[in-house]
C-alpha positions, 0 to 999 in steps of 0.5 A: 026510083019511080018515074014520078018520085023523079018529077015530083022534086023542086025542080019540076024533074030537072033535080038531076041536071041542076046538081049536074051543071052545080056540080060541074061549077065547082069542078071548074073552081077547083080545077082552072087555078090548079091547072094554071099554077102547073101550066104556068109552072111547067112553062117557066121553069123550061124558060128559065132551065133554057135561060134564055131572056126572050124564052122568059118573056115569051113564058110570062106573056104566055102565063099572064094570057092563062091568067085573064083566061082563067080569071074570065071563066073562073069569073063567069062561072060565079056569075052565072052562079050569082045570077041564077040565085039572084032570079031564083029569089027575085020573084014570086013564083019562082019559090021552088026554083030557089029551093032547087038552085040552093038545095042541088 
């Protein structure tokens, strides 16, 4: 690929690193749930294996601080999603940064 073929794009050059920041959104949707269900899971089942009720409550405290953690940057994520899509369309001369944001 040529140098110009590269700036030529919708994004002005930056094609490259807006797929990157789209591609690493969709890693981070996919990969805090999993990783919330197995920390929790790891957690509560060394709780209850100890059965001990203030190891149970300490893990539950433990997993509901890992749940508004990850519902914030889950969160987060889809907003900075929404908003970029919502200034790509929001105004007029910013038709080829839609089409890079929705097409990356």
């Amino acid at each position: 690929m040529e140098i110009f073929q590269i700036l030529d794009d919708a994004c002005g050059g930056l094609g490259p690193v807006v797929a990157v920041i789209k591609g690493a959104f969709n890693i981070i949707r996919i990969a805090v749930p999993i990783i919330l269900i197995i920390m929790g899971s790891i957690d509560l089942g060394k709780a209850v294996l100890a059965s001990d009720d203030k190891e149970i409550k300490a893990a539950t405290s433990k997993l509901v601080k890992r749940a508004i953690a990850a519902a914030a940057v889950f969160f987060v994520v889809t907003i900075v999603d929404v908003v970029m899509g919502l200034v790509a369309k929001g105004v007029e001369d910013t038709q080829d940064w839609a089409q890079c944001w929705n097409n990356s």
